[in-house]
C-alpha positions as CSV (number, residue, x, y, z in Angstrom):
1,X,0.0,0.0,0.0
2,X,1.3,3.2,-0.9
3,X,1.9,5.7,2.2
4,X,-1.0,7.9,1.4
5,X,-3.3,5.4,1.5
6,X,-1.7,3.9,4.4
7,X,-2.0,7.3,6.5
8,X,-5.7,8.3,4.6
9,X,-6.6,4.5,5.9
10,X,-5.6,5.8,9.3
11,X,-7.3,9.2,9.1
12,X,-10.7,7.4,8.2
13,X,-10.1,5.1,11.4
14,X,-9.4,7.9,14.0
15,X,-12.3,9.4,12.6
16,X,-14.9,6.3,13.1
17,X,-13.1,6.4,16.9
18,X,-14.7,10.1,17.5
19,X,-10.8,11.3,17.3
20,X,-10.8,14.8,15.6
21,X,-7.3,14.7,12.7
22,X,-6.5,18.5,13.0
23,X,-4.7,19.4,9.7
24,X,-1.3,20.6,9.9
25,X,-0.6,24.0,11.2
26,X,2.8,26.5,11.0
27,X,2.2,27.2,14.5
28,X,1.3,23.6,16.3
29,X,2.2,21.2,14.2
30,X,6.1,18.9,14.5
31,X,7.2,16.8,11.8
32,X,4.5,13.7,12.2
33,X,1.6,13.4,13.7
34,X,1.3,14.5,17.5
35,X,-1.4,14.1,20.3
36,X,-3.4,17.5,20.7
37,X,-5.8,15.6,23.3
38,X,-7.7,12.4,23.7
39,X,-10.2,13.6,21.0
40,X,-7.8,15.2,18.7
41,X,-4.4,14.8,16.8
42,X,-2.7,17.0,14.9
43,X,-1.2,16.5,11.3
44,X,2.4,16.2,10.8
45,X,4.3,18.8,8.6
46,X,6.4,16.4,7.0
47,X,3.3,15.1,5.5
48,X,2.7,18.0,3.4
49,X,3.8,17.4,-0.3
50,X,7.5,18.9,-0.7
51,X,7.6,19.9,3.1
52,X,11.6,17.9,3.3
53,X,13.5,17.8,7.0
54,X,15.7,21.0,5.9
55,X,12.2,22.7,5.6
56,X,10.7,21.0,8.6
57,X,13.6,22.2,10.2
58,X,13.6,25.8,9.1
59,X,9.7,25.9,10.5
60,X,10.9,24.3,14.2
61,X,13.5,26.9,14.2
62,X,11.9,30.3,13.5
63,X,8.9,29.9,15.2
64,X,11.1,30.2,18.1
65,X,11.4,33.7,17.6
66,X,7.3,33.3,18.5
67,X,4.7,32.1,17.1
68,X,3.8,33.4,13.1
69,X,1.1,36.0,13.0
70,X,0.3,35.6,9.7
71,X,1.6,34.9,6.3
72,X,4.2,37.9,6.0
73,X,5.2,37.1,9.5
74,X,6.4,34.0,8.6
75,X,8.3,34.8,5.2
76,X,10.2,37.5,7.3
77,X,10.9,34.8,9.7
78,X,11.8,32.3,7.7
79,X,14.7,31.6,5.2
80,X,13.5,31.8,2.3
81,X,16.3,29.8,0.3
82,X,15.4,27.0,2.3
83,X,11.7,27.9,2.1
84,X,10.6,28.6,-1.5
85,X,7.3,29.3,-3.1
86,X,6.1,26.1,-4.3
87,X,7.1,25.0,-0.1
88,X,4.6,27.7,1.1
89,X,2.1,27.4,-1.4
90,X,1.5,24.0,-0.5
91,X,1.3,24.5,2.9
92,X,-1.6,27.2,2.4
93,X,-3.2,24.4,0.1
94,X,-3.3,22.0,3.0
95,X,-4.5,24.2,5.2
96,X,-1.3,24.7,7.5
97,X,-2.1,28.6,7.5
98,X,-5.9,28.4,8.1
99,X,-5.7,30.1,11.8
100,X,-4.3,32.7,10.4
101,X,-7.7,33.6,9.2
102,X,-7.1,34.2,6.0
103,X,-9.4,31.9,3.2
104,X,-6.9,29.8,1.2
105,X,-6.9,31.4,-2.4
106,X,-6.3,35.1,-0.6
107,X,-3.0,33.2,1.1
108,X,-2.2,32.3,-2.4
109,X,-2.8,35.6,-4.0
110,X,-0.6,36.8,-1.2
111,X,2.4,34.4,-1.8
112,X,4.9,36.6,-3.9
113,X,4.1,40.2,-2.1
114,X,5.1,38.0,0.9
115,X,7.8,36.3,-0.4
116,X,8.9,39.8,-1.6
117,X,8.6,41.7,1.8
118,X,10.6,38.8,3.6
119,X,13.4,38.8,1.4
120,X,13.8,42.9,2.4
121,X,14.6,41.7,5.7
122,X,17.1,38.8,4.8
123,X,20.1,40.3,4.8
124,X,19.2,42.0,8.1
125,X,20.8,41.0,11.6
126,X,20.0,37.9,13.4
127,X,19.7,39.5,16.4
128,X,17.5,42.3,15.1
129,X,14.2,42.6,17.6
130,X,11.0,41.8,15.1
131,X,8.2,43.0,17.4
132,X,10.0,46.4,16.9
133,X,7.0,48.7,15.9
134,X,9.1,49.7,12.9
135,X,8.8,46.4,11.1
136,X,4.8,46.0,12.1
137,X,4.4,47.0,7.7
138,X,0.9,47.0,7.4
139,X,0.0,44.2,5.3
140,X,-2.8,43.9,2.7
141,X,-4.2,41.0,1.0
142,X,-5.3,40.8,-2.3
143,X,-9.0,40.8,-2.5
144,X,-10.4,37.7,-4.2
145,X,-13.3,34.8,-4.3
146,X,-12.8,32.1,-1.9
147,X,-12.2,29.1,-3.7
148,X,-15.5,26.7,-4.0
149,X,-15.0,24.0,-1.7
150,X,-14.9,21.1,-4.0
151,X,-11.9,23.4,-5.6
152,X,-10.7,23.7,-2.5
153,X,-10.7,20.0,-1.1
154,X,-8.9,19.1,-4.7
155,X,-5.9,21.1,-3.9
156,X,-5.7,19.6,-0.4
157,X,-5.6,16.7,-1.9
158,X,-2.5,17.3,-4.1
159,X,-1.0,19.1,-0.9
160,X,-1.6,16.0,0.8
161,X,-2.3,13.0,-1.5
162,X,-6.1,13.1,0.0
163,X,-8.3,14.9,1.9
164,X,-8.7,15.9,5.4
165,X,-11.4,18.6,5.7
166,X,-14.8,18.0,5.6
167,X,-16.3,17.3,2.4
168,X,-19.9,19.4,2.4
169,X,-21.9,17.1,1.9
170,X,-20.8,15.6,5.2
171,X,-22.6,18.2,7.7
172,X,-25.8,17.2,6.0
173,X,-25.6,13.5,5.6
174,X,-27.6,12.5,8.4
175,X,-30.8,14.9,7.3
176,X,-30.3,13.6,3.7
177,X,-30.4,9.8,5.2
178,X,-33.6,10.9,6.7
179,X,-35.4,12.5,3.6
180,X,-34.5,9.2,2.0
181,X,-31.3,9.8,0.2
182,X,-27.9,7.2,0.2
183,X,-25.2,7.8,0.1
184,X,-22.8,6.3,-3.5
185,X,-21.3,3.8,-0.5
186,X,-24.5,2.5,0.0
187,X,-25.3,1.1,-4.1
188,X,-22.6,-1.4,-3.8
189,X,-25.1,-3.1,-1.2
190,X,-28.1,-2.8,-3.8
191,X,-28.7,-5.6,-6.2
192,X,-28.7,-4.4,-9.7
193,X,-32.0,-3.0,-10.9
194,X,-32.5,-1.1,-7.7
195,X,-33.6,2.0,-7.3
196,X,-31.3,4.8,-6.4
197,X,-31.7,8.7,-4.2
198,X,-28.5,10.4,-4.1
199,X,-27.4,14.1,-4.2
200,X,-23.6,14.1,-4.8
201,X,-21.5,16.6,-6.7
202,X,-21.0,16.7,-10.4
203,X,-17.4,16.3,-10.7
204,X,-17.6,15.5,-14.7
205,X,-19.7,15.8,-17.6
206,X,-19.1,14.1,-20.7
207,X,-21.7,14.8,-24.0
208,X,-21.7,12.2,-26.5
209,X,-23.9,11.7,-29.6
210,X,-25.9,7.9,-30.2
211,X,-25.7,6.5,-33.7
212,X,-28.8,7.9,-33.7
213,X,-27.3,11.4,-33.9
214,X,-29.0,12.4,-30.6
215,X,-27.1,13.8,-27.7
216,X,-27.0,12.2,-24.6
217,X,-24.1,12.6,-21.0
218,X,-22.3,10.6,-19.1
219,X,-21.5,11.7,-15.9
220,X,-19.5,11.3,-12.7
221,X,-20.9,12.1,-9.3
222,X,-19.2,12.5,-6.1
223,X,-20.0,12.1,-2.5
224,X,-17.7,12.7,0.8
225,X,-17.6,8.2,0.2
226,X,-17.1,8.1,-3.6
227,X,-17.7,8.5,-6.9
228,X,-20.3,6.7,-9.3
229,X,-20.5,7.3,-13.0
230,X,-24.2,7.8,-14.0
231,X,-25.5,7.8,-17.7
232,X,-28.0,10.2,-19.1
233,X,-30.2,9.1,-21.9
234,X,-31.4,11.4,-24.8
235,X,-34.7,11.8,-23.6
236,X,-34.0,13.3,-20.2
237,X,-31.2,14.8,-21.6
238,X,-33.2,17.2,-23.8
239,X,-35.4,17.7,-20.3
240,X,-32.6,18.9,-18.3
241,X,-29.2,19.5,-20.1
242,X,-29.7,23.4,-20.0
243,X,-29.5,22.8,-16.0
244,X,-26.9,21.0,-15.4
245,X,-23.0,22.0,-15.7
246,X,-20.2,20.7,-14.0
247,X,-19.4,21.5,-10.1
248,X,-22.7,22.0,-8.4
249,X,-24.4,19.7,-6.8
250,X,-27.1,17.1,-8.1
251,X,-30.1,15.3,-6.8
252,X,-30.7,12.0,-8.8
253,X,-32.9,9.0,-9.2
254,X,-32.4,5.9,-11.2
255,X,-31.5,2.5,-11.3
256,X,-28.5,0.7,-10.5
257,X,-26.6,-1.1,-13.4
258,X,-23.2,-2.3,-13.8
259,X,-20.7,-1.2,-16.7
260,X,-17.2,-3.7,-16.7
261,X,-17.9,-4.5,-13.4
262,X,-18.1,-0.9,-12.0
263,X,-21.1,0.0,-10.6
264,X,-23.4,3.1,-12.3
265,X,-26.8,5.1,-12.4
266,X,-29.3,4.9,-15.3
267,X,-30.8,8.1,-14.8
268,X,-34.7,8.8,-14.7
269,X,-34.8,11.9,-13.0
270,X,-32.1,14.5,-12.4
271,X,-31.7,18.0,-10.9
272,X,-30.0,21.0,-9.6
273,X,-29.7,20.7,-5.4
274,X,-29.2,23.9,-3.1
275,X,-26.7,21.9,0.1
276,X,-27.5,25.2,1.6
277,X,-31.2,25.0,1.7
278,X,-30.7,21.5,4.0
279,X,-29.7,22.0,7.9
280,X,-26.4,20.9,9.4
281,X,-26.2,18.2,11.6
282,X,-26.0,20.1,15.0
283,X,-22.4,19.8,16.5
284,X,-24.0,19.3,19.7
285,X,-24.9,15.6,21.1
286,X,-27.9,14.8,23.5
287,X,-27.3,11.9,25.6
288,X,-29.6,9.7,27.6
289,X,-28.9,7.7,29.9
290,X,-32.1,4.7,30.6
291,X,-33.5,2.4,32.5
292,X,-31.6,-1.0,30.6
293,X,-35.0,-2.8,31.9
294,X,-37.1,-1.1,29.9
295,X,-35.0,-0.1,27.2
296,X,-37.4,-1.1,24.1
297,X,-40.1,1.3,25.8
298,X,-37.9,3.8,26.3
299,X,-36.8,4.0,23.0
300,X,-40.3,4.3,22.1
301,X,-41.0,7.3,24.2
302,X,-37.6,8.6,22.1
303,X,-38.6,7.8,18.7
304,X,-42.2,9.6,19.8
305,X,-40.7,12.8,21.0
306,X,-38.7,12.9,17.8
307,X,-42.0,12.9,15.9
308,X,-42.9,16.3,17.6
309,X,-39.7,17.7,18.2
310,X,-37.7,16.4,14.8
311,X,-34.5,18.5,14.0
312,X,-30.6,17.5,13.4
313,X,-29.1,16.7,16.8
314,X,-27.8,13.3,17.4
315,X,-29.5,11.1,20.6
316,X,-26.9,9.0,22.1
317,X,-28.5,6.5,24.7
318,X,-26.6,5.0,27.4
319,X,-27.2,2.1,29.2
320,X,-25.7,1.5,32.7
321,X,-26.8,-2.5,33.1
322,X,-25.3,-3.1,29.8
323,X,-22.1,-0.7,30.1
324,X,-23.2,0.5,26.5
325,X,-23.1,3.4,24.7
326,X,-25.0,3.6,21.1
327,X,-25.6,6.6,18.9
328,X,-29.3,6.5,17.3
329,X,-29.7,6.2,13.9
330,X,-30.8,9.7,12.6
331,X,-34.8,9.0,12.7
332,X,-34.5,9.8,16.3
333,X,-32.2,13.4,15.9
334,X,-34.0,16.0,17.5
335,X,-34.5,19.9,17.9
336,X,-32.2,21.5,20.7
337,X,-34.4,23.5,22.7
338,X,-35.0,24.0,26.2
339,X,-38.8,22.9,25.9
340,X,-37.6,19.9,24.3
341,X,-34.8,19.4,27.1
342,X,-37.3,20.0,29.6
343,X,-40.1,17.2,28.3
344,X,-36.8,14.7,28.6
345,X,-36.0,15.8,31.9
346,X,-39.4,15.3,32.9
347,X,-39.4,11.4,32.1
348,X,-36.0,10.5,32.4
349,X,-35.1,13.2,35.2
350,X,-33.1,15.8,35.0
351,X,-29.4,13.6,36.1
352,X,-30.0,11.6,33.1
353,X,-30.3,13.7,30.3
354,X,-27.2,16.2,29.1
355,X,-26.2,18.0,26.4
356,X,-22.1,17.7,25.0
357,X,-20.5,19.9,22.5
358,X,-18.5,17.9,20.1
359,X,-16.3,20.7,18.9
């Protein structure tokens, strides 16, 4: 296995284990990967794409002079001969200058001026005090689009050889799982001929023309799992080609097929889909702790009050007989509100029912 699958193997474990992977950081982050806290590690710098042990090095070393402020701060700091632009630019692309609040294509806008201002200081002396007022320059950042965050998650990737942010589509998956919709992980388990509801992204968009002369698409659709190839006949083509262009998002329906053994979609129905326009999963949790003699009832009274009070925080149940902890699938997320909170307390008591911030 190569080593970026090896450490994107590992990422995708820590995560199922409720461990937060931090991505790398000029300020925080040593050469591999180091223990933040028990729910949280940090990425390693020598991870990052060109990132070598002279450059690792060079990092280690100036940030001893404090911690980097920003951008500039840390091409005055740093030498530059050691530390060139592709060096830095990958860093920004995964994400080792995030807390510096600047979005990731401004950094990258920003590269040369800051490359250029450092390299005024070089030949300066060593000893030379650079919290001095005198060389607070004020700094300005050219002002452009964030990068769209498929766009976005691509150049992690080649910063990184895969992806450690979050892909969008991730904050909503459990209120997409509850309107109905899988995710492209979930067709391998369907037996050909089933039908398929996904919304994923449209990565690629190939037009073709039949023997026929008609036009029809092929298309490739990814989720924060996968990616599925889906075909679009001419009939639905003519419906809804005018909608549809590569990188937004999608909402489909169609069957499952199979194409040289890869799975794919025959399209019946297809459509633009707003991510915005579904709510997050809350980043809160609300656990219960119940009576493991009556569990099954209990549950009951659960699923019920999700009927009336239905929203996007996860229920995690506890059960002190068993020693087990569960998360509730999301038919059973509910609204966080203190009239909700207080109809818990009432039947489980106030002791048994809290609610945890995950991040």
């Amino acid at each position: 296995m190569h080593d970026d699958e090896k450490v994107e193997k590992y990422v995708k474990e820590a995560k199922t284990q409720s461990i937060q992977v931090l991505p790398p950081s000029i300020n925080e982050s040593f050469g591999k990967f180091t223990v933040s806290n028990k729910h949280q590690i940090r990425f390693g710098l020598l991870a990052v794409k060109g990132v070598g042990k002279q450059a690792y090095e060079e990092i280690i070393k100036s940030r001893q002079k404090g911690k980097f402020k920003d951008l500039f701060d840390f091409c005055k700091k740093v030498d530059l001969k050691v530390m060139n632009q592709t060096i830095i630019e990958n860093l920004i692309m995964a994400g080792a200058f995030d807390e510096t609040r600047k979005h990731r294509a401004q950094l990258l806008a920003a590269v040369m001026p800051a490359i250029e201002q450092g390299e005024l200081f070089s030949d300066m002396d060593e000893q030379l005090n650079w919290s001095d007022e005198l060389f607070d320059m004020d700094i300005e950042y050219p002002e452009v689009e964030p990068f769209p965050i498929i766009e976005q998650l691509k150049l992690e990737k080649e910063a990184l050889g895969f992806v450690i942010s979050p892909h969008p589509l991730s904050y909503i998956r459990r209120t997409l799982r509850r309107y109905g919709y899988q995710s492209i992980r979930d067709v391998s388990d369907l037996k050909l001929k089933s039908v398929v509801q996904l919304v994923g992204h449209l990565e690629r968009m190939k037009q073709v023309r039949t023997k026929r002369g008609e036009q029809m698409a092929f298309l490739t659709l990814q989720d924060e799992f996968s990616e599925i190839d889906a075909v679009l006949f001419p009939k639905l083509h003519r419906e809804v080609h005018r909608e549809l262009k590569e990188g937004q998002f999608v909402k489909v329906k169609g069957r499952k097929d199979q194409r040289n053994g890869e799975n794919q979609i025959i399209l019946d129905a297809i459509e633009p889909f707003d991510i915005n326009q579904v709510p997050k999963t809350n980043a809160a949790k609300i656990y219960i702790k119940i009576d493991s003699e009556d569990e099954v009832g209990q549950l009951e009274q659960i699923k019920a009050i999700s009927q009336k009070y239905t929203g996007t925080t996860p229920v995690v149940i506890y059960s002190p007989a068993r020693k087990r902890t569960y998360q509730l699938s999301e038919g059973y997320d509910l609204v966080e509100s203190q009239e909700l909170l207080n109809e818990l307390e009432n039947i489980f008591s106030p002791e048994n029912v809290k609610v945890k911030r995950t991040e």
